[in-house]
C-alpha positions as CSV (number, residue, x, y, z in Angstrom):
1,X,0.8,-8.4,15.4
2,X,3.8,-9.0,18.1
3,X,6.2,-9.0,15.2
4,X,6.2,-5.5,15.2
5,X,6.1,-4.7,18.4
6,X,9.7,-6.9,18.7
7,X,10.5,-4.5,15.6
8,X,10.0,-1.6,17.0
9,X,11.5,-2.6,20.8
10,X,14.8,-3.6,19.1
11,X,14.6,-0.2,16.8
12,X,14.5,1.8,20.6
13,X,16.6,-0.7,22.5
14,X,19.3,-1.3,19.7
15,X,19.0,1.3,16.7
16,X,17.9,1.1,13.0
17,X,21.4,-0.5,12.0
18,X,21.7,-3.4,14.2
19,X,21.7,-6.5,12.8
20,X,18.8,-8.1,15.3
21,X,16.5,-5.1,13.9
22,X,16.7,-5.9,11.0
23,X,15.7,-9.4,11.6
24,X,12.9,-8.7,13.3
25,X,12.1,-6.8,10.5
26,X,12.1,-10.0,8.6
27,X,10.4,-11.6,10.5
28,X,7.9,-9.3,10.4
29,X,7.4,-9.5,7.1
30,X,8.0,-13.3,6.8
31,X,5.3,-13.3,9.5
32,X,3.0,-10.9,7.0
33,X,3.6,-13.0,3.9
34,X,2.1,-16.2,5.7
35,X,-1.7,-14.2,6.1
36,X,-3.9,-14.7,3.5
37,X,-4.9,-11.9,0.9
38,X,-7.7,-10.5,2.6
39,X,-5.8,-10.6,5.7
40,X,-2.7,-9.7,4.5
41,X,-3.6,-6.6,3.2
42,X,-5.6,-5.5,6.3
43,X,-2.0,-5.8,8.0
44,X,-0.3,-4.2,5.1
45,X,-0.5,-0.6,6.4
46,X,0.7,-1.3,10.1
47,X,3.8,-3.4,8.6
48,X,4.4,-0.9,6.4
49,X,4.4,2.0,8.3
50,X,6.2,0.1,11.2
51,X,9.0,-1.1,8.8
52,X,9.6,2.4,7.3
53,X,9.4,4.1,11.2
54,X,12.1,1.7,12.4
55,X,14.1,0.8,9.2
56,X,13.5,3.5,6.9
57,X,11.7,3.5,3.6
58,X,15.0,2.8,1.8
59,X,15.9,-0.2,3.8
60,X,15.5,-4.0,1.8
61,X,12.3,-5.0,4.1
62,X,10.3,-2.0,3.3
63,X,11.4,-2.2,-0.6
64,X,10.5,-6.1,-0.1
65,X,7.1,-5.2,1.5
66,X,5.9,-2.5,-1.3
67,X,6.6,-5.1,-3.8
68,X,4.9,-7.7,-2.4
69,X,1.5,-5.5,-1.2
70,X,1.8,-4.5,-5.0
71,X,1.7,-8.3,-5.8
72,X,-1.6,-8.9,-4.0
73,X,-4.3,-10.1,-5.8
74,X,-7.1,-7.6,-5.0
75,X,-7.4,-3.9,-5.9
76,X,-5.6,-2.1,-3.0
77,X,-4.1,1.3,-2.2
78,X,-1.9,0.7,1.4
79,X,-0.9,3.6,2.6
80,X,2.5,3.8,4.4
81,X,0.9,6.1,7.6
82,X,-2.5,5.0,7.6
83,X,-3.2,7.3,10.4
84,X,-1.3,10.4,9.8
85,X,1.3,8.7,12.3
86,X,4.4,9.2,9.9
87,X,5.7,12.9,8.1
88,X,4.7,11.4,4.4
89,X,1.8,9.6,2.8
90,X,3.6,6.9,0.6
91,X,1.0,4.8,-1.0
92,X,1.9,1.4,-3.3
93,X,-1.2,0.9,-5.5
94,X,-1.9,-2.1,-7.4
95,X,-4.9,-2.4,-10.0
96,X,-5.2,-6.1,-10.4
């Protein structure tokens, strides 16, 4: 997804606190919430991990985006470093 390439440029080029990170941030996830289910939660883990590498797990996207992966309608653990890329493994788990 582009989005979070542009999210994760602006984190490097700008820093976690500017402004036009954090809006690529949200439009990351505004980006995210327009997939549908299936797809959506294929692309939950990248979004995820990206948003809590550049942002921080504390920050209002990546509180927005657990929330929201927990919301989907099919059984799902999403796993914030999918890959071992990140120092946690942060999970949201839903059992709809």
């Amino acid at each position: 997804m582009w989005y979070l390439h542009a999210l994760r440029l602006r984190g490097e080029l700008q820093g976690p606190d500017d402004p036009g990170t954090h809006q690529a941030g949200r439009r990351a996830y505004s980006l995210w919430r327009s997939f549908p289910p299936a797809r959506a939660l294929t692309a939950a883990a990248g979004l995820l991990a990206t948003v809590n590498d550049v942002l921080g797990p504390a920050s209002d996207t990546a509180r927005r985006t657990h929330r929201a992966i927990a919301a989907l309608p099919a059984k799902n653990s999403v796993s914030a470093y999918p890959t071992g890329a990140g120092g946690t493994t942060e999970a949201v788990t839903s059992q709809r």
